[in-house]
Each structure stands twice: as C-alpha cells, then as structure tokens.
C-alpha positions in Angstrom: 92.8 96.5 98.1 94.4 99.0 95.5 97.2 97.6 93.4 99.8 99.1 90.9 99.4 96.9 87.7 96.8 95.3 86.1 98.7 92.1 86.9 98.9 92.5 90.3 95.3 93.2 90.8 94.8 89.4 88.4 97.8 87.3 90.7 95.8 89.2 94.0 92.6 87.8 92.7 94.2 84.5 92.4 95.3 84.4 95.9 92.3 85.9 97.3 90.8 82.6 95.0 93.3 80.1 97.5 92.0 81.5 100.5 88.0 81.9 99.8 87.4 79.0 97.2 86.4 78.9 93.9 82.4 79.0 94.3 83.2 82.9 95.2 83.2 85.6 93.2 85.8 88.3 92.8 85.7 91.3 91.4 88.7 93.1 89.5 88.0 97.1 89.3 90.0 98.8 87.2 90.5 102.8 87.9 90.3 105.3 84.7 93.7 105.4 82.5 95.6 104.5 79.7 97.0 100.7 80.1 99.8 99.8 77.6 99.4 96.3 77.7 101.8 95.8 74.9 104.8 97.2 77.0 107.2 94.3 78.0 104.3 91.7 76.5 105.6 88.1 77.1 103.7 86.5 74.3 102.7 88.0 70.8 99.5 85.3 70.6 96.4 85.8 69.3 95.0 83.7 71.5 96.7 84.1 74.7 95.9 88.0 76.1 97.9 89.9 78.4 95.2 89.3 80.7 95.3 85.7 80.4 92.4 83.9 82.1 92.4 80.1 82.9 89.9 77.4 84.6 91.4 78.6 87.4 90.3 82.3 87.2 86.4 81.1 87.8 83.5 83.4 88.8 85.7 86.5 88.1 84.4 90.1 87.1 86.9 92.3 85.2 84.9 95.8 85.0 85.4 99.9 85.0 85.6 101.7 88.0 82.0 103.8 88.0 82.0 106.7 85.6 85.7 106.1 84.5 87.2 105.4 81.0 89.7 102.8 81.4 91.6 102.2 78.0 93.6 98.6 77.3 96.0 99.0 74.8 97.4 96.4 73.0 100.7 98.5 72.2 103.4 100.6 73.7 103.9 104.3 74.0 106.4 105.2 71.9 108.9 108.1 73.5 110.7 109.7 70.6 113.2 112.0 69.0 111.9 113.7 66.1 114.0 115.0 63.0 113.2 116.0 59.8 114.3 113.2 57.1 113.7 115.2 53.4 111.0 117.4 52.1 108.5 116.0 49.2 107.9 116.8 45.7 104.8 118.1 47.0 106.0 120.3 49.8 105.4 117.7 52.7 108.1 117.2 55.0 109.1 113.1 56.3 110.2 113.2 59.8 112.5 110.5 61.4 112.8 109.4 64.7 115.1 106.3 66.5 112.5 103.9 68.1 113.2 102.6 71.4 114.8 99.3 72.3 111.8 97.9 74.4 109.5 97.8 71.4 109.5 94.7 69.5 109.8 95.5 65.6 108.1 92.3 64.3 104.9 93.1 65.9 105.2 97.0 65.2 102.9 96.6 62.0 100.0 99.3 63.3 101.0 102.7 64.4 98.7 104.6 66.5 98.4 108.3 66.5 96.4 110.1 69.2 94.3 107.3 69.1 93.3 106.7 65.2 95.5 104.4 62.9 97.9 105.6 60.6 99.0 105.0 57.1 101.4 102.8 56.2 103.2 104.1 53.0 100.7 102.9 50.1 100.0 103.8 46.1 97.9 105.2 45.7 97.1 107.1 48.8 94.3 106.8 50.5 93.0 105.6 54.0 92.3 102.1 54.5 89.9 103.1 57.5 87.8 105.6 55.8 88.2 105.2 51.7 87.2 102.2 49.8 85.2 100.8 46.2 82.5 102.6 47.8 84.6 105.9 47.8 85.2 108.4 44.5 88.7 108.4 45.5 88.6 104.5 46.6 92.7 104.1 47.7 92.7 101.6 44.8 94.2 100.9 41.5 90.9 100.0 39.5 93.0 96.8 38.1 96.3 95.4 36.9 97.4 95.3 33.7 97.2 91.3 33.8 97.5 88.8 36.9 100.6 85.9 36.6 98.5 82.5 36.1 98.0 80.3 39.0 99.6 77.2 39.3 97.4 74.3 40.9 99.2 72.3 43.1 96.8 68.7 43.4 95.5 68.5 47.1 94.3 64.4 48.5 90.8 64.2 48.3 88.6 63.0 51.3 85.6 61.8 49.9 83.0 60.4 52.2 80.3 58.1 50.8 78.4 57.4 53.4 76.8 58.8 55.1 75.1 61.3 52.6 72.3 63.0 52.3 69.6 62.7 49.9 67.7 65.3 47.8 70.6 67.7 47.3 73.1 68.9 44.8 75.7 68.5 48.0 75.0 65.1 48.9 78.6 63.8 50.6 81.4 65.6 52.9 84.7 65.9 50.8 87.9 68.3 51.8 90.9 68.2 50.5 94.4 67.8 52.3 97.6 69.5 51.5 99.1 70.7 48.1 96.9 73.7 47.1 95.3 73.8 50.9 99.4 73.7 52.5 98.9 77.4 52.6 95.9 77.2 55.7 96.7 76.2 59.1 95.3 72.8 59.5 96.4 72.2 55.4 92.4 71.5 54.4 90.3 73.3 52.1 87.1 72.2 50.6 87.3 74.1 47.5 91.0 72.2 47.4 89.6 69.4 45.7 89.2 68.0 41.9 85.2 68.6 41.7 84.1 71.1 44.4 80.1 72.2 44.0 81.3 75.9 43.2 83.5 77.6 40.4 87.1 76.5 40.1 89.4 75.0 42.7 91.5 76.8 45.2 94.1 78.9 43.6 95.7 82.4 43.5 97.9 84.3 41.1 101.5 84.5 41.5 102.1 88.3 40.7 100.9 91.0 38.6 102.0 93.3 36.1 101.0 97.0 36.2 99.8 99.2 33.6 102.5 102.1 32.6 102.9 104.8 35.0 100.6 103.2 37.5 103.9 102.9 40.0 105.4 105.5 38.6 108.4 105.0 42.2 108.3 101.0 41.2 112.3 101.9 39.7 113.2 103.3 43.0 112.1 100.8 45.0 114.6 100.0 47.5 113.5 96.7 49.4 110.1 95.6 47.7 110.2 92.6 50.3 108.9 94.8 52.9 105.7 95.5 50.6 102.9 94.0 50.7 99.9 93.7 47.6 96.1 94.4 49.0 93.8 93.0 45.9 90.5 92.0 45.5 89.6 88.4 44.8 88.8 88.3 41.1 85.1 87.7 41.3 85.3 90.6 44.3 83.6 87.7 46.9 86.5 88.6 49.7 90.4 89.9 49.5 93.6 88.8 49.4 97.1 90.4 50.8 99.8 88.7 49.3 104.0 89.9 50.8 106.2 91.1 47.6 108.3 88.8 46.8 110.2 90.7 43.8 109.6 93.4 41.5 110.9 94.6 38.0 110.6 98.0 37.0 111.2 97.4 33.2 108.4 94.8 32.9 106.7 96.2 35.4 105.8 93.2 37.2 105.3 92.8 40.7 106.1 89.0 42.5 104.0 87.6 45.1 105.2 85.4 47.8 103.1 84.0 51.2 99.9 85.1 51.1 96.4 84.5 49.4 94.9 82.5 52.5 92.2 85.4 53.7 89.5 83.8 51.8 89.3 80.2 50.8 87.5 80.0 47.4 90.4 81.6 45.3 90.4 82.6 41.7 93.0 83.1 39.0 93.3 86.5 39.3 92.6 89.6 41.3 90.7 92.8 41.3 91.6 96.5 42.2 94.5 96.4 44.7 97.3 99.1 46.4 100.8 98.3 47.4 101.9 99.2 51.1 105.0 98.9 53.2 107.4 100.4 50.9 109.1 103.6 51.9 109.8 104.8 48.7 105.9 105.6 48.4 105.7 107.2 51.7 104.3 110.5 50.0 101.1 111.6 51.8 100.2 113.0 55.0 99.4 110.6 57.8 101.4 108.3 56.2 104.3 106.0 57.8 106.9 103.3 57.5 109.3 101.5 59.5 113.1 100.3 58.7 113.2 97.8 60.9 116.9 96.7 59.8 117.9 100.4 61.2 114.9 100.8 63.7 114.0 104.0 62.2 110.2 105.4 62.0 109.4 108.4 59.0 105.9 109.6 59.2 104.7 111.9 57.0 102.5 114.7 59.1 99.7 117.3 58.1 100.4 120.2 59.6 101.9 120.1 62.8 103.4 116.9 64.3 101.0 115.1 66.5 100.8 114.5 70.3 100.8 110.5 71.0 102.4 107.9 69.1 101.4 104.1 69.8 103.1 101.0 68.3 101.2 98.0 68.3 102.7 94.7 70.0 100.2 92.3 70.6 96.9 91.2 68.9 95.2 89.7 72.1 94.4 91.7 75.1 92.1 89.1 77.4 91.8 85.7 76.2 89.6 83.2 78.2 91.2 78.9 78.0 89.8 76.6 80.3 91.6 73.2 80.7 89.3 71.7 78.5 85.8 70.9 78.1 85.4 69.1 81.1 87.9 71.9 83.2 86.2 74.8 81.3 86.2 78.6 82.3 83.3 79.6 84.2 81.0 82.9 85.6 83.4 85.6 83.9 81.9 88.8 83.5 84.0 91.5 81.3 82.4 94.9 81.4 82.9 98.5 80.7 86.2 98.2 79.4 88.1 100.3 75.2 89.8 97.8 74.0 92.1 99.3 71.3 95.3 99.7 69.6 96.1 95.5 68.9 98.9 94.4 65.8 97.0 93.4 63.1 96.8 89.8 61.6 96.1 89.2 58.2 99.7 87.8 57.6 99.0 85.2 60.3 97.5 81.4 60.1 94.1 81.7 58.4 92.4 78.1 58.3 89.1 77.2 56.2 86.3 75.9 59.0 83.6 74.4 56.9 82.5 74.0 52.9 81.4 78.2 52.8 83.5 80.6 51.0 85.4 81.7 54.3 89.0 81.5 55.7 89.1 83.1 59.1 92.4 83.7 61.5 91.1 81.8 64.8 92.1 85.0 66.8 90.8 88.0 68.4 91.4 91.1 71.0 89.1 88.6 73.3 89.8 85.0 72.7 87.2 82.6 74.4 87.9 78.8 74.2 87.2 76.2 76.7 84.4 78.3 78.5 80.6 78.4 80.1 78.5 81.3 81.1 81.1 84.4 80.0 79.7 87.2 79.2 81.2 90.6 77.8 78.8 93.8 78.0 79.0 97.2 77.7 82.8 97.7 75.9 84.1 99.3 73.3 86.5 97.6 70.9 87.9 100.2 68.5 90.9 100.6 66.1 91.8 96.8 66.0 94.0 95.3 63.6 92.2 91.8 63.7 89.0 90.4 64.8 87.1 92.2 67.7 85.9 88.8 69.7 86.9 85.1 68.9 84.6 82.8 70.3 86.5 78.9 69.5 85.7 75.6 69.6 83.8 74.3 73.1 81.8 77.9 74.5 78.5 77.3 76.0 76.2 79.4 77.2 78.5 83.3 75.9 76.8 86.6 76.1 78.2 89.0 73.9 75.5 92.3 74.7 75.7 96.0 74.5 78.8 96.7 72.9 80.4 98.7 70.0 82.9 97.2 67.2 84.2 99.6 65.6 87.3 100.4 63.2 88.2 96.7 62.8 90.8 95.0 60.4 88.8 92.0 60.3 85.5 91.1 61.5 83.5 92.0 64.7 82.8 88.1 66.4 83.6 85.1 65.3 82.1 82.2 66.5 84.3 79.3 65.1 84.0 75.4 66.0 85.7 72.3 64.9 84.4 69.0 63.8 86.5 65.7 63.2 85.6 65.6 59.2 81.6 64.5 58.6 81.6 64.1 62.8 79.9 67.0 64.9 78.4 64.5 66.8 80.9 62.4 68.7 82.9 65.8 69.6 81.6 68.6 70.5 83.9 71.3 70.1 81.7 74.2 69.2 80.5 77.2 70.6 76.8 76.4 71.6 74.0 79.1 73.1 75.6 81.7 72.1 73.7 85.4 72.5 74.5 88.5 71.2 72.7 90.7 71.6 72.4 94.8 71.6 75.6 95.5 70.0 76.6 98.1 67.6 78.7 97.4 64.5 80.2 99.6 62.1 83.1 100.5 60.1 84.6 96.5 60.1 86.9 94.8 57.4 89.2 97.5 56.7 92.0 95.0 55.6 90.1 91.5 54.9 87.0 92.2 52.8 86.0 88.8 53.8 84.5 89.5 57.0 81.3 90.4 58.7 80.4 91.6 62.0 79.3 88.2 63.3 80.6 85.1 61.2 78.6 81.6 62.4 80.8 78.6 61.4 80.7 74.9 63.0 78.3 76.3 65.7 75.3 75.5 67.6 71.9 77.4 68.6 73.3 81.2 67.8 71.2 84.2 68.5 71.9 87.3 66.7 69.2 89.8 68.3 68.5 93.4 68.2 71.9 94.8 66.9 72.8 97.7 64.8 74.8 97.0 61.9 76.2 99.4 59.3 79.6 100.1 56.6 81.3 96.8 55.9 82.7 95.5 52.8 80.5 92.2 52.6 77.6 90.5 54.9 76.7 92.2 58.1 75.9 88.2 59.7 77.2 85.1 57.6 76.2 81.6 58.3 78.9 79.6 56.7 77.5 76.2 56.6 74.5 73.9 57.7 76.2 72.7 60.9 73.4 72.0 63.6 71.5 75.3 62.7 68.9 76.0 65.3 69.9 79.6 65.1 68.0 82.5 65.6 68.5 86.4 63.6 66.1 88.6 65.0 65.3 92.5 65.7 68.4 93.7 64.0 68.6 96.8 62.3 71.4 96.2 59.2 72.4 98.7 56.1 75.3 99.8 53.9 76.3 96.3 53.8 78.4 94.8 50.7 79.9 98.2 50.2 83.0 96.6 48.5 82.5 93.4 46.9 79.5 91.4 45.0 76.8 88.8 44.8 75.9 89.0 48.3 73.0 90.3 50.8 73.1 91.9 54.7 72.3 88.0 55.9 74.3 85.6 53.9 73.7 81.4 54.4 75.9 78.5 52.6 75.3 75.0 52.7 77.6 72.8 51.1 79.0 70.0 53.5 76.7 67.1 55.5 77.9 66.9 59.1 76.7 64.5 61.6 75.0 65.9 64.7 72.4 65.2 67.1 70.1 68.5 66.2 67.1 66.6 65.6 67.6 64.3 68.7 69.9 64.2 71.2 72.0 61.3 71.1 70.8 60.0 67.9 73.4 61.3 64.7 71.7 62.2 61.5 73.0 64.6 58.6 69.9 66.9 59.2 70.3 69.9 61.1 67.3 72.0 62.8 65.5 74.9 61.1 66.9 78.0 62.0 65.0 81.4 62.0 65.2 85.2 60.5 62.4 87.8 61.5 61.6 91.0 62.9 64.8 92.5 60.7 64.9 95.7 59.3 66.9 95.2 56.2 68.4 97.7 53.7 70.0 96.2 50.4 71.9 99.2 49.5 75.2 99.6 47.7 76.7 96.3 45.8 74.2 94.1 47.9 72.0 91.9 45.8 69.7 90.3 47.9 68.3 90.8 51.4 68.3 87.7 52.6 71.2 85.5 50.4 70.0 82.1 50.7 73.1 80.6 48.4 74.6 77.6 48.0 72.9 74.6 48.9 71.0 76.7 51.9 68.3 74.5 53.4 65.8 74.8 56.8 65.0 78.5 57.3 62.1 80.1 58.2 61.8 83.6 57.3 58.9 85.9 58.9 58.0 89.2 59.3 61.4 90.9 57.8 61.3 95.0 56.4 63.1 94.0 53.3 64.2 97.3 51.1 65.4 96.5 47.8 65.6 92.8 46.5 63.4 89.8 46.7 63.4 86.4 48.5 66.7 84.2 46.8 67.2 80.5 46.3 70.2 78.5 44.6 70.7 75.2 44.6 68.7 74.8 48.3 65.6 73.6 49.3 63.1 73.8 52.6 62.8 76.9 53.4 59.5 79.0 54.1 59.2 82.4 54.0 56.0 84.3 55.0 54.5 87.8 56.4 57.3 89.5 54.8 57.9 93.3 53.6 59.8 93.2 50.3 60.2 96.8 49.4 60.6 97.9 45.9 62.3 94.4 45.2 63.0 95.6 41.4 65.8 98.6 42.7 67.9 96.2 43.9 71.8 97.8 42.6 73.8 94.3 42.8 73.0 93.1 39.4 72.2 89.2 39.0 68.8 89.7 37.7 67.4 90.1 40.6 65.0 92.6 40.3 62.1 90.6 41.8 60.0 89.8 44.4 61.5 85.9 44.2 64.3 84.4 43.0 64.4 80.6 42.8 67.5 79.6 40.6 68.6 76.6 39.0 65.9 74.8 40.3 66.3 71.0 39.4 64.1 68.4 40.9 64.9 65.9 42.9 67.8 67.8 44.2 67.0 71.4 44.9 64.2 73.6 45.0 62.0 71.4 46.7 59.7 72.3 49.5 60.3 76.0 48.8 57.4 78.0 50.4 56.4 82.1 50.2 53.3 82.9 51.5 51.2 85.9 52.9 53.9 88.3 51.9 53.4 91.7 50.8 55.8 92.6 47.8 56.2 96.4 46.1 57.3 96.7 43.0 58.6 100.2 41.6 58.7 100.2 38.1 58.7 96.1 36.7 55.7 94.6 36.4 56.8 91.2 36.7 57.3 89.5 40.0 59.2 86.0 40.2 62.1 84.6 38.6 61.6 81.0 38.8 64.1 79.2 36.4 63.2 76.1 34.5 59.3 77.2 35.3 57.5 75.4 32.5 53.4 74.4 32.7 53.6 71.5 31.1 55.8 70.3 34.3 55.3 72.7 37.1 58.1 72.7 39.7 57.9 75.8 41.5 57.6 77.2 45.0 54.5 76.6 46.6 52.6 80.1 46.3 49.6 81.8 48.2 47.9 84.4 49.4 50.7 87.0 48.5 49.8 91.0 48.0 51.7 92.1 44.6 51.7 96.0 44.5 52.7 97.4 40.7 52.9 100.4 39.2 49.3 102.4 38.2 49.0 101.6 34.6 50.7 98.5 34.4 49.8 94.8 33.5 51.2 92.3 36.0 53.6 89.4 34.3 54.0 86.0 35.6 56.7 84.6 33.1 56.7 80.7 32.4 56.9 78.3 29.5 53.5 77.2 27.6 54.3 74.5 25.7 57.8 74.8 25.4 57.3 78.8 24.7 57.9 81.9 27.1 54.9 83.4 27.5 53.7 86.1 30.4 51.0 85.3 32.0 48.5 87.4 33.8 47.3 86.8 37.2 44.3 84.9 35.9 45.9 82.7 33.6 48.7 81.9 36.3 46.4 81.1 38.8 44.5 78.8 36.4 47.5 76.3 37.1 46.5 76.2 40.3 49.7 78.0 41.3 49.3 82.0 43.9 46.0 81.2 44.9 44.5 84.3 47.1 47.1 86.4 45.7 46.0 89.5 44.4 47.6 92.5 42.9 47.1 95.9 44.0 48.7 99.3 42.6 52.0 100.7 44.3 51.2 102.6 47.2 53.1 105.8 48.6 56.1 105.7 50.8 54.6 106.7 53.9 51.9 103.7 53.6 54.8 101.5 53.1 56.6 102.6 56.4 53.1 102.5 58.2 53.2 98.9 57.4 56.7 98.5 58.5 56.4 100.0 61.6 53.2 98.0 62.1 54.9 94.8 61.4 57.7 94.9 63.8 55.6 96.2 66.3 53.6 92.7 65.9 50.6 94.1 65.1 50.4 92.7 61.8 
C-alpha cells in the first residue's frame, strides 16, 4: 500500500501490527528519493531518530526499494535568496542569503552543499574532511605560543578494596565523582582521581595565547563567543574543542569556556589547533558562517555558486529503544538505506565508560538500546557530524555487516555498556554477541581525534571480522578495557591508521579497572574476564602508528595468531597473559612512531609479581631490515631472568650482520649472540636466518591467511 511520508508508511506498519500480531513480519519499502528528515523534526536527540522504533515496532524490515537509491537526510533543504555581501582581500566574493523560518538555528551547525560538508569559517584554512597532521598543508596552527595552566578541581574518590585482583599493577576499581569529572555526563572519570595508574589527573587548559601574527583578524573579531578552539591533547593521544569564551587582541590570548570533555585523560596543555565559527575569518572558498542573532548565511564560493544547500537539524535518523531489557526490540532488519547529512555533536554530553583513555558521546545516526537480533546491512552512512552507529547498554545478538562509514565527525560504531561501579555481573546492561562483519571504514574522526571505526567499551563477546579499514586519526578497533573480553578480531584488512596523533597501533587494548562478571562461569562473579582473540589480520603500521598490535596498559588474556604484521613488533606494558604465536612481523625495525620500538618484541616495564608474567611468543617469523637486534625486554638481567617465555621463533637479519640479544651479565649490558642466549635456556629452536626478498615475504603472507601455514 503506497504512502506519502516515511511516517505514514511507520504509523501504517503499526496498524497493520494491531490487526496481524506481533509474531508477523512487516516490511517498510522505501522508493528512490531524497528524504529531509530534518524538516519539521520534533526532537533534536541523539538518541531518539526521526524514525523512532520501539518494543512495539517488532519483526520489522526498513529496506530500499530494488535498484533505488533512497537518501535519509538528517537536515532540511534550504530555499534561498542569494546576494553578494563584500568582495575579499583576495578577490573572493561572500554571498548572503536570509534563511528560512522553518529551520532551527541551534542545530544548524553543518551545512551541506550538493552533498559534501562545508567549511565553517576557520584559521587557517583548510578542510577538516580532507586536510590534517598527516597533510603538508594540515589546516593547523603547528602550536600556541603558551597554553593558560589548568586548574584542578579535587573530584571524591571511590576506592574499592575488595574485591581486587592479584598479580597486577591495577589491582582495585577506583573512579572519581564530580569536581574535575562535573564536565562528563554522568560526573565520573577514572583519571579524576588523586593516584590514577597513568600520567596526571584529568585536567585541561583554560585558554591560549597566540604567537604574533598567527590571527592576524583576532582585533576584528566581532563576537568571539560564536568561535570555537579545535586543539590537540598535549601528548596528541585524542582532541579537544573547547567554545571561546573571550579573546584579547593586545595580549593575544584566547579564553576557553565549556569544552575539553572529547577525551578523558586530559593534559595541561594542547597541541596544534584552528579556530572556527568566527565570521571575521570567513576568507576562503567553501567556507561559511551563520549569524544566528540576524538569521543570515555568508558562504564564500569557488567559482560559481552551487546547486543544493542542506542545513543540518538533527543528529539521529533511526534509533532503535525497547522498553527495557525484558520488553526489548526484536527481528529489525535495516537495509539498503544513505544515511547522511546529521548536526554534528562534539559540543554535546560526552561521558567516560570505563578506566581507557576514552570519552565517547552515547549517540549516533542509528541508536540501538534495549534490543535482540537487529541487524543493519548493506547502507551507506556518509557525511555525518557524529558517530555512524551507537550500539548502548542491553543489545544482544546485533549484526552490523556490509556497510560503508564514511566521512564521519566521530567514530564509525560504538559499542558502549554500563556497569554499576566494580558490578558487570548483577546488571547486565551491555551490548553482548555483537557481529560486524564485512564493512568498510574510511575517512572517520574528522572533528574528535579520539575515535576509531569500532570502539568496544563495557561489552561482551564482540566480533570484528573481515572489514576494511583505512584514514583515521587514531586506532582503527580500540578495546577500552578488560570488561568480560571473549572477543574476537579477525580477517580484517586495516592501514593508514594513527594518521594524527601518537603512541598507538591499528588494534589498541587497555586494561586498567577489575569488574565483576560471570565470563569464566555463568552465574559465578569473579574479576577475571575470558581470553579474547586477534588473527588472520592484515596489518599495516604506517604513518604515526607505533605498534601493530598496542597491547597497553594493564592489557591481559589475548591470544594473538597468524597476523601479517608490517612494521613494528609484538608490545607489552604493564600486562600480563597473553600468547602470541604463528605470527608475520614484517620489517619490525621501520616502525615511524618512535618509542623505541624498532623490534620484533617489546616487553616494557616488566616487574614481577605484577606484570609481565605469563607472557608467551612462539613460532613466529620476525624480519628485520636493517637492526640486528630483536627484543626489547626491559629489566632483562641473567642473573634473574624474567622474560617472556621464548621458542621456536625464525629471526631473519640483514646478510652480513651479527644478531644481538641485549641483557644484563652481571649487572653489565652486554649483547649476546644466539648461542650465548640460548645458553640460558631462553629461544630454544629459534634460529636466525638472513632477510629474505619482498616477494618471499608476501608468499608467506598470502600462505598464512590462506591457512596453509
């Protein structure tokens, strides 16, 4: 039965669900078109859609009509009146137009022109979509002149004793409540507190001040409140974007007010940063701004003035709510859909879900909560301001599979859960059997440098197989804590990875909270959580990346097989348990992310009895390309061996040199050859061979994945 709107078609579906009973399923077919699901939108949620689906909407498909593009846009087509405003210094010409009174201004923050995201005003200039640190001409002020100190506002610690786990550096769950944390949404941060197992607590500067000539329009500045500050975190681990608060042109000093909250480990000062929002530097084509106190749009264009122009009014276009657990959403299929065009986020409620270095905004252009057996296949989420698909609290059983993430604000999927402190068990508010599967990343993060294509927080039993992954500014999959685990990361081809920030790898893990669960056995709470797995990848640690695989903090219980590792070698810090074996490391010394770790191992800040225990790497093949010497293993010393448990490794050098296994001998650094080393009774059945040529290496590749080796 053929209907108008898209909202028809759901309340038809609903009455069609009063008459045939909810064990049916019903099929929503969209025809091909341009929806403007922003026009006349009734709620501006992240987390409520404009197709808002509840326990009631049950074994529903929402799909393409055959061979037809159907387009849901989270804005409104703007009709407008064009004039010409003033002429630049450079010869450009600003255009003005009145915009109409059914668009609402405080959700207008993207502007969408025949289909690709605009500019807003920014110094420098430069494309936030396209330019970056990995860019000649990044869009970014290398630095300030100087950062306005923090000032550290004491949060309540939690601090619980028992239960705790033994044989680790992070033995006991501790948050801490308020003061410093008051700027997440619930006020809780783990790095809030007087002794967190990192760097420094949770702070962020105040303001800046600019070197001379840097903003060389900072005197004309009109309304700086409209601006906004983009910087780098200080140690360049995620991003902040701060609104202006004040700014004075003789000092040159630029005052920050809410902001900060896009990553939760904070520093005392930023990185490289650009301004935006302030029509005074709207100076370069493509670029726009809004005057929302006289509801006036300039845009700057190339050429000739384009055809469509799209405001953005809403950051949610389907969300899925059941009831509740018990009265969850079930049997939804969403398929063949664009989702595009959504108001971006990053000045909304970020919260901090576990002890990682993450703050996430729990919103996305498909919000899931409350749900079983969804699945969303075969769509394309492009030009988003925020995160492409929130998966929150209670989901069992999601397929995310065969879709493409592309030009994102934030990250691609977000699985996010909630725990009641130290308790996972007694609640079970997390998503759970979660696949995805067959997907296509690339081009994610533009705004919050923080992000990954999939980010795994609070969850249970996640698969992350056979994707494509490529061109974001940190980890392409990030595991943010040691809740549960039993997750899989297989078959997934990942590269350009970290392009922006530092001391990272394509697959990133943290471990620094205890939680209660019943991984090991169901029913029965313990603080151990089950192994989880990485193999068959295809990994390329290109660009800022450090290591492949970036087991940090506290990471404990993985198993890593049969990986294609280019660049980089195997990394511990401050974990334990984990076995890695049948692995590819390619040319482990060429690594371009500093840290030292140009080997084919890495076990730091080993210390016994609390980490580096139990650490395995076996029956792995490891290229070096110029260094002849192939661990790192801090602290190694033979008059007290504590080091990984070694074997049966193939160590390919250079032809002419000596390989170098570097330990203490009697208090002394010596290097040892493979002889001597093995005369500890340490890499027994390891034996060195001379570097082979590339195609030999790829052979080997391709033969491992294949699983014939």
């Amino acid at each position: 039965m053929p209907m108008k709107t898209i909202q028809n078609a759901l309340s038809r579906t609903r009455h069609l669900r009063t008459m045939h009973g909810s064990q049916s399923t019903i099929c929503m077919t969209i025809h091909g078109g341009t929806y403007y699901l922003g026009a006349n939108a009734t709620t501006a949620s992240s987390q409520i859609g404009a197709i808002a689906l509840t326990s009631n909407d049950t074994n529903l498909v929402i799909e393409n009509y055959p061979g037809e593009t159907v387009v849901l846009s989270g804005g409104a087509h703007l009709q407008l009146q064009w004039s010409v405003h003033a002429k630049t210094a450079t010869e450009g010409t600003i255009m003005k137009a009145q915009v109409p009174d059914y668009i609402n201004l405080d959700q207008f923050n993207e502007l969408y022109i025949d289909g690709k995201r605009a500019i807003v005003a920014k110094a420098p200039n430069g494309d936030p979509s396209t330019q970056g640190l990995y860019a000649n001409n990044p869009g970014f002020f290398n630095s300030a002149k100087s950062w306005a100190s923090p000032v550290e506002t004491p949060s309540m610690k939690i601090y619980v004793s028992e239960p705790s786990r033994n044989g680790t550096i992070f033995t006991n769950y501790q948050d801490g409540i308020g003061g410093g944390a008051s700027v997440f949404n619930p006020p809780r941060n783990y790095w809030s507190v007087t002794t967190p197992r990192g760097v420094l607590n949770y702070v962020v500067p105040r303001g800046l001040t600019v070197e001379n000539g840097q903003l060389p329009h900072l005197s004309n500045w009109s309304k700086p409140s409209t601006g906004f500050v983009h910087t780098f975190h200080g140690g360049y681990w995620g991003s902040w974007v701060f609104g202006i608060a004040s700014s004075n042109s003789t000092e040159n000093t630029i005052i920050v007010g809410r902001g900060g909250f896009q990553e939760a480990h904070g520093w005392d000062y930023g990185g490289s940063f650009y301004v935006s929002n302030i029509f005074e530097e709207l100076d370069s084509p493509n670029e726009w701004f809004l005057d929302k106190d006289t509801r006036t749009l300039y845009f700057m264009p190339n050429d000739t003035m384009p055809n469509v122009f799209v405001a953005s009014q809403i950051p949610c276009i389907i969300s899925v709510s059941g009831s509740s657990m018990e009265d969850s959403a079930k049997n939804i299929l969403i398929q063949g859909l664009t989702l595009t065009q959504t108001t971006n986020t990053y000045m909304r409620d970020y919260m901090v879900p576990s002890g990682g270095d993450w703050s996430v905004h729990r919103g996305g252009t498909i919000f899931l909560t409350n749900t079983k057996n969804v699945t969303i296949t075969q769509n394309l989420l492009t030009e988003l301001g925020s995160n492409g698909i929130a998966v929150i609290d209670y989901n069992d059983a999601t397929t995310i599979s065969l879709n493409e993430f592309v030009w994102l604000g934030d990250s691609g999927i977000i699985l996010v859960g909630t725990t009641n402190g130290i308790d996972g068990f007694s609640i079970a508010s997390q998503p759970a059997n979660i696949l995805i599967q067959s997907n296509i990343f690339h081009e994610t993060g533009i705004y919050i440098k923080q992000s990954s294509p999939v980010l795994i927080t609070v969850s249970r039993s996640v698969t992350v197989r056979g994707n494509l992954m490529f061109n974001m500014p940190r980890a392409a999959i990030n595991i943010n804590d040691g809740f549960y685990g039993n997750h899989t990361i297989s078959h997934n081809v990942i590269f350009n990875t970290v392009r922006e920030t530092s001391d990272h790898g394509p697959i990133n893990t943290w471990d620094r909270q205890p939680y209660l669960t019943d991984a090991m056995e169901t029913g029965v709470p313990s603080l151990r959580q089950r192994n989880s797995y990485i193999h068959h990848n295809v990994l390329f640690n290109n660009y800022r990346s450090v290591w492949p695989i970036d087991h940090d903090d506290g990471s404990c219980y993985y198993e890593d097989s049969y990986n294609f590792l280019v660049y980089g070698g195997k990394k511990n810090y401050l974990g334990h348990s984990k076995l890695d074996h049948h692995e590819i490391y390619v040319y482990s010394d060429l690594s371009a992310g500093g840290f030292g770790s140009g080997n084919c191992l890495n076990d730091y800040a080993p210390v016994r009895g609390t980490s580096g225990w139990n650490e395995t790497w076996i029956d792995n093949i490891c290229i070096l390309f110029n260094s002849s010497v192939p661990y790192r293993i801090d602290n190694c010393d033979t008059s007290s061996l504590y080091v990984p448990y070694l074997a049966n490794n193939t160590i390919y050098v250079p032809a002419g040199n000596e390989i170098a296994f570097v330990c203490n001998v009697n208090g002394t650094g010596t290097r040892l050859n493979l002889q001597q080393w093995q005369s500890y009774g340490l890499d027994l059945g390891t034996v060195v061979e001379t570097t082979p040529d590339v195609q030999t290496i790829i052979a080997w590749g391709r033969k491992m994945l294949q699983g014939a080796m």
